[in-house]
N, C-alpha and C positions, 0 to 999 in steps of 0.2 A: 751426094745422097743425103737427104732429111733424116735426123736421128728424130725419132717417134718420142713425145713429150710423156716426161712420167703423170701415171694414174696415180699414185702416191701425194701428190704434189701440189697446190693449187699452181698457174703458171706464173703471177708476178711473186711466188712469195721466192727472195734468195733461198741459196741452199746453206741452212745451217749447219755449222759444223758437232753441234750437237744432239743435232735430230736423230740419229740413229739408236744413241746412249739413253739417252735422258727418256724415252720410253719406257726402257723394259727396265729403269734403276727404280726400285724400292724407294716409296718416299718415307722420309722418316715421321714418325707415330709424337706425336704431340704429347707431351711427359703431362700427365695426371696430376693433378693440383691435390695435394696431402691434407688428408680429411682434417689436419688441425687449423691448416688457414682455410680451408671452407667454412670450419665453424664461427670464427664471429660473422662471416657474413650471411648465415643460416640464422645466428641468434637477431642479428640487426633486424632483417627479414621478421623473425616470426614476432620481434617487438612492435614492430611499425602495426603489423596485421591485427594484434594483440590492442593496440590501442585505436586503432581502428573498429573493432567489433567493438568494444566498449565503450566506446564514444558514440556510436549510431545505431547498433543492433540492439548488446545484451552486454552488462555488466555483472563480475561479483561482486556482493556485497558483504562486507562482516555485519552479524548484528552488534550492535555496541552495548546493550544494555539488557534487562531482566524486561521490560515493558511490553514485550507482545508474548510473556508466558501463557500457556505453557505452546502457544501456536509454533513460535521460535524462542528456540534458546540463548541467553545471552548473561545466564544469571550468575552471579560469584562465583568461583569454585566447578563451574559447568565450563565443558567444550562450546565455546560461541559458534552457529552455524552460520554458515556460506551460501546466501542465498542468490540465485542467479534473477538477475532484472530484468526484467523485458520492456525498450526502451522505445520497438515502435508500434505496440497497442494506441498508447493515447497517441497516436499522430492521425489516425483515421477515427478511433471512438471518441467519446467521456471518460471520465474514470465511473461508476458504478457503488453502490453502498453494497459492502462484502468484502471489494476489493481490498490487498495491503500492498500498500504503495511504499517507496522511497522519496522523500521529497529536500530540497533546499528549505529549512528554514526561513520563516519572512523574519522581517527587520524586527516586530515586536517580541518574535520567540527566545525572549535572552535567556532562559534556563535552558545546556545543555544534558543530553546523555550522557557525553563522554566529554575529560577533560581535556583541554587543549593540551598539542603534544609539539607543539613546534619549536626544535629545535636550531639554532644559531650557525650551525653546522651545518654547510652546504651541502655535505658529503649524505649524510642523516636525512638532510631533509628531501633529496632523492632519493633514497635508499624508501624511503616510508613511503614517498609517494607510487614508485612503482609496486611495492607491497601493497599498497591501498589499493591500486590499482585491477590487482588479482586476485583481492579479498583476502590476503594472507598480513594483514595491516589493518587497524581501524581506520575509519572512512574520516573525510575531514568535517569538524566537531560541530560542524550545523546541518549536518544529514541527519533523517530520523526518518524512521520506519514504523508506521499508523497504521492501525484499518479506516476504511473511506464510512462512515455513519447516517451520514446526510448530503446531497448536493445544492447545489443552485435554488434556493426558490421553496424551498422546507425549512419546516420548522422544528426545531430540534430543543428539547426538554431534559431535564434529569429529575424525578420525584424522589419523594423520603424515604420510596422502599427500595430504593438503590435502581430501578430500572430505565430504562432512555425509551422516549418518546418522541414520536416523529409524526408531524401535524397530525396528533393526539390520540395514534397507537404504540405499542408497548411492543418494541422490540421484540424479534426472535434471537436470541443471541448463546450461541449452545459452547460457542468458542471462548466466553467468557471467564478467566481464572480471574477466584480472588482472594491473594496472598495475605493471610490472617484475618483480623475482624474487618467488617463493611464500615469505612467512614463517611458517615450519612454526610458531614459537610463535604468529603468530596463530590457525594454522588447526585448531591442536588445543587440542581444548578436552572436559572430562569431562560424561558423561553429564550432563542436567537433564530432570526429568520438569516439564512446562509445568503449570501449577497449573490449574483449571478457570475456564473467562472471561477467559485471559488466550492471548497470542502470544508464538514465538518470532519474531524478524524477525531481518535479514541483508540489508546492502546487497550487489546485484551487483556492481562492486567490491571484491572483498575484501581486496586490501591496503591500501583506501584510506577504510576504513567503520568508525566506531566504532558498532557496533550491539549485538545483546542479548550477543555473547560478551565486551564490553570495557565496556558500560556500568556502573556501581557495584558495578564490580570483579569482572562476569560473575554467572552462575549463576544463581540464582532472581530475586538485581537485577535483572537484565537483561530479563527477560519484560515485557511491557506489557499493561495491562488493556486489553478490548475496549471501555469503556467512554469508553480517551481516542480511539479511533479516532474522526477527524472523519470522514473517507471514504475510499470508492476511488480511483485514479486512472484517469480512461479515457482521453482524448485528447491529445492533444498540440496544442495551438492555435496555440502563436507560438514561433518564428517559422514563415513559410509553408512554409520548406522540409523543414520537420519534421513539418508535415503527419501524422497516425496514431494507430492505437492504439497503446495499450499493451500489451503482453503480458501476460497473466496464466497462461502456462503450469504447469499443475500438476507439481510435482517427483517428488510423489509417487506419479503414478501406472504410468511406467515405473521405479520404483525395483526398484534389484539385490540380494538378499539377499549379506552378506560374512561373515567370520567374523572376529568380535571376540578381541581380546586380542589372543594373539601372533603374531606375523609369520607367513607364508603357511610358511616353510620351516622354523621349529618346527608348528607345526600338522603339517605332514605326516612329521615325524620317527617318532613315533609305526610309523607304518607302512612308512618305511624300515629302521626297528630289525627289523620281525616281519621283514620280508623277509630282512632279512643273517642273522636267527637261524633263519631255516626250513630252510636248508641243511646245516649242520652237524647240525642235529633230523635231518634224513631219512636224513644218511648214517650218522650213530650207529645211531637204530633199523635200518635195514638191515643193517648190522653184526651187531648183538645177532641180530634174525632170521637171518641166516645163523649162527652161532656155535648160536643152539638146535636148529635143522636139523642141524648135523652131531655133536650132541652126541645128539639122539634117536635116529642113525640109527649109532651105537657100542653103546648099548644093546641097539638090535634083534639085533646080531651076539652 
C-alpha cells in the first residue's frame, strides 16, 4: 500500500529535523541602537545637509560692518544681523539696481570690512569656519555686502549735492543713511560707464562705506564682476527682533532727470542775459521806427 505524500511539504525537499520547532519559535527582536550612538551619526548627517544648502541653495550671513545702516545692522556695540542669501536667483536673472548682494571681493578691493582673523590653530581655524558657515562667525574678510546702484552699460555719477546719478538722473534713494555730516569729497565722484557683466555697488551708509567709489582708488577698480556675486540678500533671521526683509527697492525707477555740469544758476544765466538785453533792443528799435516815420512824412510835404 502507497502512503499518500504530505500537503505540508514540497516532495524533493528532505524532511528537516527542525521543521516543526523553528515555526512556531519566537524570533528574537533586534536590540534598538541607543539614541547616543545614533547621535553623531544624526549630527554628521545634518552637517553634510547643512553644507550642502549652503553651498547651492541659501547661506547665512553675519553682516560684518556698520556699512549698509541703517538697512542691516553691523554697527559697534549693536547685535550684527544674520542675513539669509539666496544663492540661485542669479543662476537664471541679472542682479538688478535695488538689489543687496553678498559678493567675493575682486583682486583690486584691498580695503576690508573686517579684519583678518586666521588663526595658526588648526583646531580654531575649523571651529570659525563651520561658525562662518551658519552665520554665528564672521564671513571670510573679502566678503562684503553692497546695494547693486548701476549694471552693465550705465553711467554712474556722484554730484556736489551728495546725490548719484545714472546716465543723468538723480537717484530715488529713501534707504539712504548718512552717519554725521555729508563729505562732499566722498560723495562726488566722475562719471564711470560700468563695463558689461560687471556692477556698480554703494553701501547705504555713505559716510561710512568703502565701496565701488573708494575701492582701488575708484573708477572702473571699483565695479565688481557678477561672476563674484555669491547671492542676494532676502531676510533677516537673527536676532528675532529683526525679524524681515530686505528691501530691494529700485532707485532707478522713480529717478529725476538734472542738468549736469554747471550749477543751476549758471545754467540759467544764459536766459537772464536775453532778458536784461531785450529791453534796451525794443526800445532802440522803436526809436529808429519812430525817427523813420517822421522822416517819411518831411518828404511827403
Amino acid at each position: 500500500m502507497v502512503e499518500p505524500v504530505s500537503q505540508n511539504a514540497p516532495e524533493d525537499e528532505p524532511d528537516r529535523p527542525d521543521r516543526g520547532w523553528a515555526k512556531g519559535r519566537p524570533k528574537k527582536d533586534k536590540k534598538k541602537r541607543s539614541f547616543w550612538k545614533e547621535l553623531p551619526i544624526l549630527l554628521v548627517i545634518a552637517l553634510v545637509l547643512t553644507i550642502l544648502i549652503q553651498s547651492f541653495l541659501a547661506k547665512v550671513f553675519l553682516i560684518p560692518s556698520g556699512s549698509m545702516e541703517t538697512t542691516l545692522h553691523g554697527c559697534t556695540g549693536c547685535t550684527n544681523d544674520r542675513v539669509l542669501v539666496d544663492r540661485v536667483t542669479y543662476d537664471f536673472t541679472d542682479p538688478s539696481p535695488g538689489d543687496v548682494v553678498v559678493f567675493k571681493g575682486p583682486e583690486s578691493w584691498s580695503t576690508h570690512e573686517i579684519a583678518s582673523q586666521e588663526s595658526s590653530n588648526i583646531v580654531v581655524k575649523a571651529l570659525r569656519g563651520l561658525g562662518s558657515l551658519v552665520g554665528f562667525a564672521p564671513p571670510d574678510e573679502q566678503d562684503f555686502v553692497k546695494r547693486v546702484i548701476a549694471t552693465g552699460g550705465q553711467t554712474v555719477q556722484g554730484d556736489a549735492q551728495g546725490r548719484v546719478l545714472v546716465n543723468g538722473k538723480a537717484l530715488d534713494e529713501p534707504y539712504v543713511h548718512w552717519e554725521g555730516e555729508i563729505l562732499q569729497d566722498r560723495q562726488q565722484f566722475s562719471p564711470v560707464t560700468v563695463p558689461a557683466g560687471s556692477v556698480w555697488v554703494m553701501g547705504d551708509n555713505r559716510n561710512n562705506s568703502c565701496d565701488s567709489r573708494c575701492q582701488g582708488g575708484g573708477g572702473l577698480n571699483g565695479v565688481v564682476p557678477v561672476d563674484n556675486i555669491i547671492g542676494k540678500a532676502r531676510v533677516i533671521v537673527l536676532p528675532p527682533s529683526r525679524w524681515g526683509g530686505i528691501t530691494d527697492h529700485d532707485p532707478q525707477a522713480a529717478a529725476q532727470p538734472v542738468a549736469l555740469g554747471a550749477p543751476a544758476w549758471q545754467s540759467g544765466l544764459p536766459l537772464g542775459v536775453g532778458l536784461a538785453a531785450a529791453w534796451p533792443v525794443l526800445f532802440t528799435g522803436r526809436k529808429l521806427a519812430a525817427g523813420v516815420r517822421k522822416a517819411a512824412g518831411r518828404k511827403r510835404r
